[in-house]
C-alpha positions as CSV (number, residue, x, y, z in Angstrom):
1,X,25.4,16.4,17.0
2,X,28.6,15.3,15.8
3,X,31.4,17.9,15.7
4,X,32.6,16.6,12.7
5,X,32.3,18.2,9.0
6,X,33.0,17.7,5.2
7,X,34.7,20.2,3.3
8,X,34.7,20.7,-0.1
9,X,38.3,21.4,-1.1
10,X,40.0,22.6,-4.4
11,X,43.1,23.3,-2.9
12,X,42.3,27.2,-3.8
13,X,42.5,30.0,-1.1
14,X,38.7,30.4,-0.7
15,X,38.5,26.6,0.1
16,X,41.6,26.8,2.1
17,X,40.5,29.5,4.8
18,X,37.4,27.8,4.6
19,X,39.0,24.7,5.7
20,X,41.3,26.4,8.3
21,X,38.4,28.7,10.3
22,X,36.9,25.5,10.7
23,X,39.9,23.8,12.4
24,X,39.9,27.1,14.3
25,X,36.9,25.5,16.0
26,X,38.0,22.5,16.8
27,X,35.7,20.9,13.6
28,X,37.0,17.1,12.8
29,X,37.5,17.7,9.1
30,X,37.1,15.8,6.5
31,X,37.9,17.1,2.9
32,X,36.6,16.2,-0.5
33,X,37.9,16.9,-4.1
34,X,36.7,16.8,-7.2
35,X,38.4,16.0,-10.5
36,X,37.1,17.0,-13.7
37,X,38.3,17.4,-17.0
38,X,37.5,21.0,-17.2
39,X,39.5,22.7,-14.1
40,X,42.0,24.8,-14.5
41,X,42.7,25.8,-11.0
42,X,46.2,25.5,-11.2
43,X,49.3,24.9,-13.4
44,X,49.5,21.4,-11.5
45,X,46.0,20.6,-10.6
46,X,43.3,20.4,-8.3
47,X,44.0,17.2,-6.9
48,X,47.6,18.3,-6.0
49,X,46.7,21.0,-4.5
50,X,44.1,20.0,-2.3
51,X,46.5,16.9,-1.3
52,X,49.3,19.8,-0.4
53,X,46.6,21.5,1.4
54,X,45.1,18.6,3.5
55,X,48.8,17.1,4.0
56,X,49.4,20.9,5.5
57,X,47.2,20.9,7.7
58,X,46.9,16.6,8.8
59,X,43.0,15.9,7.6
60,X,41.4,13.0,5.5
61,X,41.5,13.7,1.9
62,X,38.8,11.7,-0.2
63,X,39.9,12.4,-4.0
64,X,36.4,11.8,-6.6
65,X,36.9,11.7,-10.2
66,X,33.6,12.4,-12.1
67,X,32.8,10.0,-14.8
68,X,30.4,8.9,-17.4
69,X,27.6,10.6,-15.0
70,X,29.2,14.1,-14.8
71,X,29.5,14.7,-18.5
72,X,25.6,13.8,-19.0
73,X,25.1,16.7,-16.7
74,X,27.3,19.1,-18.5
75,X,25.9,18.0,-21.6
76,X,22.0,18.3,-20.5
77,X,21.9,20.3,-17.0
78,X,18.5,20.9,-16.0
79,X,19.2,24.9,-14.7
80,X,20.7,25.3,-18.0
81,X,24.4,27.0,-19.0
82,X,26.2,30.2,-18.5
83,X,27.8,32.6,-20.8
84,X,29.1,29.8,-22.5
85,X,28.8,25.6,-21.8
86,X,29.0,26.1,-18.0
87,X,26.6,24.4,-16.3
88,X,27.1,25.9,-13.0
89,X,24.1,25.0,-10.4
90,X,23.8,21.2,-11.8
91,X,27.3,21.1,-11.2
92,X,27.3,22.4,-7.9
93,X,24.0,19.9,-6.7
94,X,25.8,17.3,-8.7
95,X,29.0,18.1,-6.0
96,X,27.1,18.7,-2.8
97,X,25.0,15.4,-3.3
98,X,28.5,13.5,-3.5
99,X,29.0,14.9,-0.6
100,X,26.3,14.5,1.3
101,X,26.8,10.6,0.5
102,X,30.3,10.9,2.4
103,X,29.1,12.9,5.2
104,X,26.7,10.5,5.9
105,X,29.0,7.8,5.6
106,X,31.5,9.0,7.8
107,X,28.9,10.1,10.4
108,X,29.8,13.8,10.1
109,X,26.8,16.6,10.9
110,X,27.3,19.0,8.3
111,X,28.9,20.5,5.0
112,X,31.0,23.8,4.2
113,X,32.7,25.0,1.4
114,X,34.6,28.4,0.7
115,X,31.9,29.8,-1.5
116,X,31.5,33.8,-1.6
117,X,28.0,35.1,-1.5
118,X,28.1,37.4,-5.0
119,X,31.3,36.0,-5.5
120,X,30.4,33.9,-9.0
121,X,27.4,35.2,-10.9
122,X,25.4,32.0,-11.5
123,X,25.8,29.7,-8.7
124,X,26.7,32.2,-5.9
125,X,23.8,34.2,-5.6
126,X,21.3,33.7,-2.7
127,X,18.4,32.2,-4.8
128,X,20.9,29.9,-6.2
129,X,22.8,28.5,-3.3
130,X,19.0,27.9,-1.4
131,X,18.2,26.1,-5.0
132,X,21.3,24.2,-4.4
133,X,21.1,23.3,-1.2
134,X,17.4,21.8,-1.8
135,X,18.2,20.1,-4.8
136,X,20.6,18.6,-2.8
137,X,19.0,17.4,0.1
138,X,21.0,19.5,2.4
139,X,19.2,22.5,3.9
140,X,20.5,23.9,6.4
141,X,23.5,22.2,6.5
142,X,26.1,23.7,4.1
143,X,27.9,26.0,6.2
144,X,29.8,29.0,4.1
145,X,32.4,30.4,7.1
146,X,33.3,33.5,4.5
147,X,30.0,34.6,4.0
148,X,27.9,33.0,7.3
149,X,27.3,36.6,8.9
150,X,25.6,37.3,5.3
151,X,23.1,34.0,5.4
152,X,20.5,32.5,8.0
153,X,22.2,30.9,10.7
154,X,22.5,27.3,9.7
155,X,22.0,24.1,11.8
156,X,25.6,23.8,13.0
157,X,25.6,27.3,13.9
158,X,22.2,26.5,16.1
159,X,23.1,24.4,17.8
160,X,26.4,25.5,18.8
161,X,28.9,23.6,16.6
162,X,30.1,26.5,15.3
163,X,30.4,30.1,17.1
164,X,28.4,32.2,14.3
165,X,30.2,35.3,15.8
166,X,33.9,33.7,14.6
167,X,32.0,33.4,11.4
168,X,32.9,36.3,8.7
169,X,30.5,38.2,6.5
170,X,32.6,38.6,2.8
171,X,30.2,39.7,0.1
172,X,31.5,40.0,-4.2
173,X,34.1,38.9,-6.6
174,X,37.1,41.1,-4.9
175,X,39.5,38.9,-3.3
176,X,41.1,41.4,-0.7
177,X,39.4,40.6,2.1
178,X,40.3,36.7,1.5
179,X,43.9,37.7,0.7
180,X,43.7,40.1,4.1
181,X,42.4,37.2,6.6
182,X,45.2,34.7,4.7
183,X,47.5,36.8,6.2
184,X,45.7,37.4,9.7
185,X,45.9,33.2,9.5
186,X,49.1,32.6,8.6
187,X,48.1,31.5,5.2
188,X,51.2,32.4,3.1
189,X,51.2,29.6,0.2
190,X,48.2,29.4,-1.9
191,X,48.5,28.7,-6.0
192,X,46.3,31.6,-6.7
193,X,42.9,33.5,-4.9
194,X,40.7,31.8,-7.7
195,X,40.5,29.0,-9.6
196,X,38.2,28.6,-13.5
197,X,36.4,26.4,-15.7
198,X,37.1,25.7,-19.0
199,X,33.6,25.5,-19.8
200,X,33.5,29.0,-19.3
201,X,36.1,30.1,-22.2
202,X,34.2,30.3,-25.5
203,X,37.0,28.6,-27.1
204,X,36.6,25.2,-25.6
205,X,32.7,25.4,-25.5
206,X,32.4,25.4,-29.3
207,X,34.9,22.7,-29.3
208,X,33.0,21.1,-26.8
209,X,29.4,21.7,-28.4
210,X,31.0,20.3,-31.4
211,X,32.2,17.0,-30.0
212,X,29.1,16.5,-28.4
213,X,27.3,17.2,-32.4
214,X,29.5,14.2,-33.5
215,X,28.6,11.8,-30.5
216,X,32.3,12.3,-29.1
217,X,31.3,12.5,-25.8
218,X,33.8,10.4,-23.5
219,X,36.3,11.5,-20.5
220,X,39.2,10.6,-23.6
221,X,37.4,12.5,-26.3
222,X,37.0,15.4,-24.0
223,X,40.6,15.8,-22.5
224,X,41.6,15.7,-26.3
225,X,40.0,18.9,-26.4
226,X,42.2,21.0,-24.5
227,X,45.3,20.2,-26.5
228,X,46.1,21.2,-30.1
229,X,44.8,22.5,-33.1
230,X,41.6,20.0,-34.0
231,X,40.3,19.3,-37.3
232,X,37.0,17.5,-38.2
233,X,37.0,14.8,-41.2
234,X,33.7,13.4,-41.4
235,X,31.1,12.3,-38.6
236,X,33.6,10.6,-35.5
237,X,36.6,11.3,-37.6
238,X,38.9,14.2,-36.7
239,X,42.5,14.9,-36.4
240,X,44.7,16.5,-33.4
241,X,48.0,18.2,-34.2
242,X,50.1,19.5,-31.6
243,X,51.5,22.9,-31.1
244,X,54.0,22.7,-29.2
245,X,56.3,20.3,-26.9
246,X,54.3,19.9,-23.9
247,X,51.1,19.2,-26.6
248,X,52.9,16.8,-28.1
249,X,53.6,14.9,-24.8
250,X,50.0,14.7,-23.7
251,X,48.6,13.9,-27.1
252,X,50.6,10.7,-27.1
253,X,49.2,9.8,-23.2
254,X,45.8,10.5,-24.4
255,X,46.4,8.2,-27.5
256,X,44.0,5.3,-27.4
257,X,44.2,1.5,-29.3
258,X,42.6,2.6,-32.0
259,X,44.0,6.0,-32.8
260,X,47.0,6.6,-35.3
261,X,49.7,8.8,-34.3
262,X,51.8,10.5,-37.1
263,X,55.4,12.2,-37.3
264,X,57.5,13.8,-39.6
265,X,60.8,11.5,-40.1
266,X,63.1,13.9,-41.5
267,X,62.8,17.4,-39.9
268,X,61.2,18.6,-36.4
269,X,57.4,18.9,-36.3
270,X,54.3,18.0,-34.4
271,X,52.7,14.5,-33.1
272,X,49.2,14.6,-35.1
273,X,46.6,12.4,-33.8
274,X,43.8,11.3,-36.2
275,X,41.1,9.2,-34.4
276,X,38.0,7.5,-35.9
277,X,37.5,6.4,-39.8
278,X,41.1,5.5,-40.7
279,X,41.0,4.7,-44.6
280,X,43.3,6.4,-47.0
281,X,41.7,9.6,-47.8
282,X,42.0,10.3,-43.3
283,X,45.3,8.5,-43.8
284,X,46.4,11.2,-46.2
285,X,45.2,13.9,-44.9
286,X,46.4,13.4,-41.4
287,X,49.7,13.0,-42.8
288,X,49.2,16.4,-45.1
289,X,48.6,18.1,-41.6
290,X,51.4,16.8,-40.0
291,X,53.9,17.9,-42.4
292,X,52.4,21.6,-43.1
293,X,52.9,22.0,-39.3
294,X,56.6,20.9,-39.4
295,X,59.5,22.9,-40.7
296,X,60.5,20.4,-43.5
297,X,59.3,21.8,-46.9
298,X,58.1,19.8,-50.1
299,X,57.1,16.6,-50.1
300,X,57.9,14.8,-46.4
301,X,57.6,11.5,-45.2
302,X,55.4,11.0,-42.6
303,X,56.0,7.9,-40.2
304,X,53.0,6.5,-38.6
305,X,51.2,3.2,-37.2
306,X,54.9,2.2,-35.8
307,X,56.6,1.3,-39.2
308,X,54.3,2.4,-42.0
309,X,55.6,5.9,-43.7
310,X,53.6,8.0,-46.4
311,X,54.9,10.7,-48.6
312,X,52.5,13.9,-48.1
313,X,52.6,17.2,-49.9
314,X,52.0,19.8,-46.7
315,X,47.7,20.5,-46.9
316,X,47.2,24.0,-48.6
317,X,45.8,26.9,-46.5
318,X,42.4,26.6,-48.1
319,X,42.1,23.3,-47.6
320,X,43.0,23.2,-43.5
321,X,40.3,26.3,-43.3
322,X,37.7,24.1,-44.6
323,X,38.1,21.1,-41.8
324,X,39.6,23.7,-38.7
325,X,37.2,23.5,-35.9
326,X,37.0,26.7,-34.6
């Protein structure tokens, strides 16, 4: 059997001490990262990190952004949600069966990751990851070098790939005994010992639930989400104001054709979005929001649409409660 293996690689420490007791071995590693729109690994990114990582350590990096395909998942997963709109064991069979397609096209043996045994509550328990692994097609051959002394030998470890007895036996959700062999290993620069899911915070689930009640349901409609204060007009028709200077940045590179974006001429304020039905009434209204979120008082005008400009009393408090999504 090949000595060769895919790892699945966030660019987190779990992943990256996966990734490095495997070199240990003298494993031919290949990683593999995932891009979604819900991560929040890290301030710059999963795909950075996971490029410093593999450029750290001199091993093929494949980078796969989910699409069209991922989002039907999240929207409809067969094993059902979390605590919130985390869909956690379709998204991990969704993951290990991309996977599997590389390791079979590259001619590697077998799969590991840097997955804890107790470590996440839905898709880390032992029922789970055997689910996982079936649904998958890989039994057998998703090696977990943390936890391996905790789990059935796996074919790699059979047949002498791997030395088992190298392997480590880490158990729960503390991270000292990651952060302990980091330091045994000379791993010193990590972005942080976990990384999350937005569609764990109940916060961007409702939003998320919410978009998908309205048919908004595309990679642009749900980046949109994680950025400013949203506000829902009518069926496909909802608003986006900024809140701050970075929001106001990304809400103008997620703009698309068809949106209008909206900004006070006269005194600082936020880039307000409004996407879908764009006759007066939304016209107006977006403008309203846009000018009760700047600091200019009274009637403002509101540029828009590149040279158009409206005049818009700032929306009343009662009024903005009524179309806030929560």
């Amino acid at each position: 059997m090949e000595k060769k293996a895919v790892g699945l690689l966030s660019g987190g420490l779990d992943s990256t001490l996966a990734v490095k007791l495997m070199l240990e071995q003298g494993v031919e590693v290949f990683v593999i990262n995932f891009i979604t729109p819900f991560c929040t690994c890290t301030r710059k990114g999963c795909k950075l990190e996971a490029r410093r990582v593999s450029e750290e350590f001199s091993i093929n990096l494949k980078i796969n952004p989910v699409g069209e395909e991922y989002i039907a998942i999240v929207k409809n997963p067969k094993y059902g949600y979390g605590k919130n709109m985390n869909p956690c064991i379709d998204c991990r069979i969704f993951m290990f069966s991309r996977a599997k397609d590389y390791m079979e096209e590259i001619k590697a043996s077998f799969i590991f990751t840097g997955e804890v045994l107790g470590e996440r509550p839905m898709s880390q328990r032992l029922s789970a990851m055997r689910l996982i692994e079936r649904e998958s097609g890989l039994e057998d051959r998703i090696l977990r070098p943390l936890s391996a002394g905790l789990l059935k030998p796996t074919i790699p470890e059979r047949e002498g790939i791997v030395d088992r007895a190298r392997l480590f036996s880490i158990q729960g959700r503390s991270r000292k005994p990651q952060m302990k062999l980091a330091r045994e290993l000379g791993i010193v620069d990590y972005p942080c010992p976990a990384g999350g899911c937005r569609l764990t915070d109940s916060n961007f689930a409702e939003r998320l639930r919410e978009s998908f009640r309205h048919g908004e349901e595309s990679l642009g409609d749900i980046n949109l989400l994680k950025y400013g204060r949203h506000f829902r007009l009518q069926d496909r028709t909802k608003v986006i104001v900024g809140r701050n200077e970075n929001e106001n940045a990304l809400i103008c590179s997620l703009k698309s054709v068809d949106d209008l974006l909206f900004e006070v001429i006269d005194s600082p304020g936020p880039v307000t979005l409004l996407r879908g039905n764009k006759n007066p009434e939304s016209i107006l209204f977006a403008a309203a929001l846009c000018a009760r979120y700047s600091d200019g008082e009274g009637k403002l005008r509101v540029g828009y649409d590149d040279n158009k400009v409206i005049t818009a009393e700032p929306i009343t408090e009662d009024e903005l409660q009524k179309q806030i999504i929560r």
